[in-house]
C-alpha positions in Angstrom: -32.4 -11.9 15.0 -31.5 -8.4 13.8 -27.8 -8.1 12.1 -25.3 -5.1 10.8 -23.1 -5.9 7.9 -22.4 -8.9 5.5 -20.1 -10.8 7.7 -22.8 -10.7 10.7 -25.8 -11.8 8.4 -24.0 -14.7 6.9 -23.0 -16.4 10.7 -26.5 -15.5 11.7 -28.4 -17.4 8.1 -25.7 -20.3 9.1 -27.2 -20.6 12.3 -30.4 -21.1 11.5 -33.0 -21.3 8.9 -35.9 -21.1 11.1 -35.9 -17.7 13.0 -36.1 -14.9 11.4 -33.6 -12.4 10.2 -33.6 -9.1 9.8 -30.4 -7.8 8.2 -30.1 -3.5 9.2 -27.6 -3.4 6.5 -25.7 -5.4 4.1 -23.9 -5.3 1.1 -25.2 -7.1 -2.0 -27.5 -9.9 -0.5 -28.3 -11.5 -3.7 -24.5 -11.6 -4.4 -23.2 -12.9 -1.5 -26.4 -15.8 -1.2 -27.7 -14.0 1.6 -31.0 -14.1 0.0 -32.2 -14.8 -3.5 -33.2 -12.1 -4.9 -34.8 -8.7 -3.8 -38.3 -8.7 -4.9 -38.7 -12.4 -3.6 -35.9 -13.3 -1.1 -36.8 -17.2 0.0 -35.7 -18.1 3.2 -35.6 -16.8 6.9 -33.8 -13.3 5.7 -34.9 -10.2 4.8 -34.2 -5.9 5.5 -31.2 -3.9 3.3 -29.1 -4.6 0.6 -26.3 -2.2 0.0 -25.1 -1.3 -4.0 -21.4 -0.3 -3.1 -20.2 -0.2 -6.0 -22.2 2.8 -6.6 -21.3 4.5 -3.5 -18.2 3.8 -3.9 -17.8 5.7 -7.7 -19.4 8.8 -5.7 -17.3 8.7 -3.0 -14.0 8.8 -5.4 -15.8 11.3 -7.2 -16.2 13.8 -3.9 -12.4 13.0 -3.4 -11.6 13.8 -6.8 -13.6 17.1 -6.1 -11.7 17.6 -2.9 -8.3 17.5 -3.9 -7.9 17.5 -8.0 -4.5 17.2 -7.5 -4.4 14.1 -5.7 -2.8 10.5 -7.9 -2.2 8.1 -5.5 -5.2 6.9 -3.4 -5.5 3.8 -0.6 -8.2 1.8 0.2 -7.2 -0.6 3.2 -9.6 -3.4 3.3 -10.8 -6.1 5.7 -10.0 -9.3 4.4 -12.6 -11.0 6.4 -15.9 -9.4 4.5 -17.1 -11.3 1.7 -18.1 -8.4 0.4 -15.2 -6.5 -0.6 -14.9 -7.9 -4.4 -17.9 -5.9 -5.2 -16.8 -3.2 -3.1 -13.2 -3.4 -4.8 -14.3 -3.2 -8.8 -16.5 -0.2 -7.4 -13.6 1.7 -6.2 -11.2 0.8 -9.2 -13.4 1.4 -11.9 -13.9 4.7 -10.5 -10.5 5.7 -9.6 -9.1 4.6 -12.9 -12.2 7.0 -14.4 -10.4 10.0 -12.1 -7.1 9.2 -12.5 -6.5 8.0 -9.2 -3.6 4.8 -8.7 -5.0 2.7 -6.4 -3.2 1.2 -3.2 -4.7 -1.5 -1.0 -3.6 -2.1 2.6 -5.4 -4.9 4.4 -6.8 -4.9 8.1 -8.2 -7.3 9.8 -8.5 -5.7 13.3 -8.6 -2.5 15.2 -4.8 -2.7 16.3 -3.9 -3.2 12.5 -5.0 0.7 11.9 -2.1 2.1 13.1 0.2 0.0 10.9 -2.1 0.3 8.0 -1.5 4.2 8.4 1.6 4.4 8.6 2.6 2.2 5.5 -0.1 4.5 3.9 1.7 7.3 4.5 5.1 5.9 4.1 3.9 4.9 0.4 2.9 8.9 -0.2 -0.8 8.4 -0.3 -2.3 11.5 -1.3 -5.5 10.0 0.5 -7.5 7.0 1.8 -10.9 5.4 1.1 -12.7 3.5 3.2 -15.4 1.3 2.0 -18.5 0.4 4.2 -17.3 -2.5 6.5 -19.0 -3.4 10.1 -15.7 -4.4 12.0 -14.5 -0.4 10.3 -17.7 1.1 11.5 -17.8 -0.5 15.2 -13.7 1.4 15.2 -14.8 4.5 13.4 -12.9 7.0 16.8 -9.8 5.2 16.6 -9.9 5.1 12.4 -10.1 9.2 12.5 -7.2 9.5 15.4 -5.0 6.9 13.1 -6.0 9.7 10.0 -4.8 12.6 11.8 -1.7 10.8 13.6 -0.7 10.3 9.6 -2.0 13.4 8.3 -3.5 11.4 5.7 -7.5 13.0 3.9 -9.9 10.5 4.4 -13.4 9.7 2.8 -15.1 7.0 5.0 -18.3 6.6 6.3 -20.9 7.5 8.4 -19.6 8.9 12.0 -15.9 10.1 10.9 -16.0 13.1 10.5 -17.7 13.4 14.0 -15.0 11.3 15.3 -12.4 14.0 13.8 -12.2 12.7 10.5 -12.0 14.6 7.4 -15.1 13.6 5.9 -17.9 10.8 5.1 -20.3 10.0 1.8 -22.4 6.8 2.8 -26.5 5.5 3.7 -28.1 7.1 6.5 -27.5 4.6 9.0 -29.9 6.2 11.7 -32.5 5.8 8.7 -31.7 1.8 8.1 -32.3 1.3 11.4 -35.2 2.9 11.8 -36.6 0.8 8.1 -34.9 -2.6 10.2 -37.7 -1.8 13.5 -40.3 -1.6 10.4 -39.2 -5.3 9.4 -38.7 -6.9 12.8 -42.5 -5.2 13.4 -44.2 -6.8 10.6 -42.4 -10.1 11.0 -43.5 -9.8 14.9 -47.1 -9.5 13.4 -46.8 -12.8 11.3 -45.1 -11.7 7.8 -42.6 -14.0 6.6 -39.0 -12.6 5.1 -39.3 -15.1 2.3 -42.2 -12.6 1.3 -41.5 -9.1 2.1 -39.2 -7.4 -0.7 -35.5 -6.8 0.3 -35.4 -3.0 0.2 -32.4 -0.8 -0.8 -31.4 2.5 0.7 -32.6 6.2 -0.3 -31.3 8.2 1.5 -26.9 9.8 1.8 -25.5 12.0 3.4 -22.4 13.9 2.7 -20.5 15.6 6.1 -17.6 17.6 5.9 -15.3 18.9 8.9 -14.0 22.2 8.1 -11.9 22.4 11.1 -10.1 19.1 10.2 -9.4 20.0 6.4 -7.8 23.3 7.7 -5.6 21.1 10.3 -4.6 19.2 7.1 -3.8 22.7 5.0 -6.4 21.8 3.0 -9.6 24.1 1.0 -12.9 22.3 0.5 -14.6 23.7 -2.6 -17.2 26.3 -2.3 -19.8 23.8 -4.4 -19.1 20.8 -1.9 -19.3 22.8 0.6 -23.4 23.5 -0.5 -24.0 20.1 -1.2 -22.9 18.6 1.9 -25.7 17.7 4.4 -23.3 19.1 7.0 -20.4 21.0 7.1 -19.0 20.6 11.1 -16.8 23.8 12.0 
């Protein structure tokens, strides 16, 4: 079985404990029991654990970079992934570091985003963070049309700013998948997941779209600008 995000790997290990699973990505697999540790995971489940919080202190960072004058920043969150204490001290512990105020919205479905938006704006964010979730991801075209009905900046993940969204710090995704065909080819030739190390990801990439930050009024900063592993015009 091959799975994307926490909420997908959980239903799949509580299904079964004697096919194999191969988890594309996840966040914190040792936390959330999906396996018991990373050098040695036990168990029928194996492939990529996500650090968020980590990811999450460099998107606010970016953001930070992006708009220094920004205070009031709002993360909405989907309630049903286990993962999103560890995803939550990540982003607080950086936004208090930054001076950012935080203010959570939740969503639980695609046809919450336009709410969630609007009582974003309503509040006066100064701009929204968006954490690695699956249910998020599989919606990333209708997240990036709720962003510019709202005129809100957004930092989310991989695919936004491709959608029409401002811009995205996260994993390679395209790479993960690639590492999960590696898994499900060595488990295919008789490895077990109880021995294969879970691995973690190496490679980020930061896109930026210029034309939507000048829809928004808004001047990326020469040095982000050079970092960024694309800059869509």
């Amino acid at each position: 079985m091959l799975t994307h995000g926490t909420p997908g790997s959980l239903a799949a290990k509580q299904a079964t404990t004697r096919i194999p699973i191969v988890m594309a990505s996840t966040a914190d697999a040792v936390g959330t029991g999906l396996v018991t540790s990373l050098a040695r995971p036990g168990g029928n489940v194996n492939g990529h654990s996500l650090f968020l919080p980590q990811i999450s202190a460099k998107k606010i960072e970016i953001l930070r970079e992006s708009l220094p004058r920004a205070r009031l920043l709002a993360m909405p969150l989907n309630p049903a992934n286990p993962a999103n204490a560890q995803a939550i001290q990540g982003v607080e512990e950086g936004a208090r570091t930054v001076g950012f105020e935080l203010f959570r919205v939740e969503v639980r479905a695609p046809d919450e985003f336009d709410t969630a938006f609007a009582s974003i704006a309503k509040r006066g964010c100064d701009a929204v963070f968006l954490y690695d979730d699956a249910m998020l991801y599989a919606h990333v075209q209708d997240l990036a049309q709720a962003a510019a009905r709202y005129r809100v900046p957004a930092i989310v993940f991989s695919g936004f700013p491709e959608a029409g969204g401002l811009m995205s710090f996260s994993v390679s995704y395209l790479d993960l998948w690639r590492r999960a065909a590696v898994f499900v080819d060595k488990i295919l030739k008789g490895a077990k997941p109880a021995d294969l190390p879970v691995e973690q990801p190496t490679r980020f990439e930061l896109v930026i779209n210029r034309k939507t930050a000048r829809a928004l009024g808004l001047t990326i900063p020469p040095s982000l600008l050079m970092r960024a592993d694309q800059v869509i015009e």
